[in-house]
N, C-alpha and C positions, 0 to 999 in steps of 0.2 A: 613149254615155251610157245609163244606164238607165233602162229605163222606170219610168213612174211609175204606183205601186199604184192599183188602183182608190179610189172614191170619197173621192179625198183631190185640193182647190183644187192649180191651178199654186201659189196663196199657199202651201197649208201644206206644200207640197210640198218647196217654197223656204226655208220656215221651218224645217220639220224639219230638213232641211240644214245648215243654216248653225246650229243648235244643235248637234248632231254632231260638225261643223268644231268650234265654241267649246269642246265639253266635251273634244276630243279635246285643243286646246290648253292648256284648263287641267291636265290630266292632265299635259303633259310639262310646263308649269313649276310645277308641282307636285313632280315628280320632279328637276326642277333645283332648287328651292326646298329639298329634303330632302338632296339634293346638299351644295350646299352649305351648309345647318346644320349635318351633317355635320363640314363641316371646319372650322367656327367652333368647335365644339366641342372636338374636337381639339388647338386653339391655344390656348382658354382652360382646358384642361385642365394641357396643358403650361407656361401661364404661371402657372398655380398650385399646382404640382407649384416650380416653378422659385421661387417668393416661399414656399412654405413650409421649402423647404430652406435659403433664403437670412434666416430669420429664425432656423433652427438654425443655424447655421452663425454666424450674428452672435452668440448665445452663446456658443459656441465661442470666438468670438475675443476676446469680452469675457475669458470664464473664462483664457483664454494669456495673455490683454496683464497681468491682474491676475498672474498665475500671474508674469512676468516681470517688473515692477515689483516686487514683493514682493524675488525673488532679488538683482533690481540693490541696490533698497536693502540688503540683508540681508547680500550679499559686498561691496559697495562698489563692482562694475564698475563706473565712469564709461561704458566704451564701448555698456555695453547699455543702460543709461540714454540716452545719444546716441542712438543707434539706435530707440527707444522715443520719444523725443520728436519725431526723426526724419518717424516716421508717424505725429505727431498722440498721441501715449497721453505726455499731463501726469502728473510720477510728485511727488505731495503725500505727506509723511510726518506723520499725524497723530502727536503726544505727546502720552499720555496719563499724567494725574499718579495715578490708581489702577492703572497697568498691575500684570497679575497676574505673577509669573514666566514666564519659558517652559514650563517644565514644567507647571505648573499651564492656560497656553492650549491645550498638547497633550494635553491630559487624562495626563499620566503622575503618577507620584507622585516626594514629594519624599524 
């Protein structure tokens, strides 16, 4: 054991110590602490990496299911119609009594 410095109590002697001990322990879970923030980070980085993609991606699939509804009604498939309701995508044909031409919704001329 080491000696103890002059003019310092067996108390503060003891005291000093065992602050020492304490600062040294909060140092290491301090550094476990940053540890693993660290990798909390990490997870909610990639879980919202993962929910931004999965909200482009749901456009996506909106913009296909419309894109493919459109064509079923438009060639008359039945089968992609089936297919399409299949996985949930209800294919509703509004009629409209001022429809323009086709040409004229494609912007072409007549």
């Amino acid at each position: 054991m080491a000696s103890k410095p002059s003019g310092l109590s067996d108390a503060q002697y003891w005291l000093l110590i065992a602050l020492g001990v304490i600062a040294l322990v909060l140092v290491c879970v301090n550094i476990a602490t940053a540890l693993s923030n660290k990798a909390l980070r990490v997870d909610v980085t990639e879980r919202r990496q993962y929910i931004d993609q999965s909200v482009q991606l749901g456009r996506f699939n909106k913009q296909l299911a419309q894109s493919l509804a459109t064509l079923a009604v438009k060639t008359g498939d039945d089968a992609l119609e089936a297919l399409l309701n299949k996985h949930g995508v209800d294919i509703t044909v509004r009629a409209s009594a001022d429809a323009a031409p086709a040409g004229d919704q494609l912007g072409g001329r007549q």
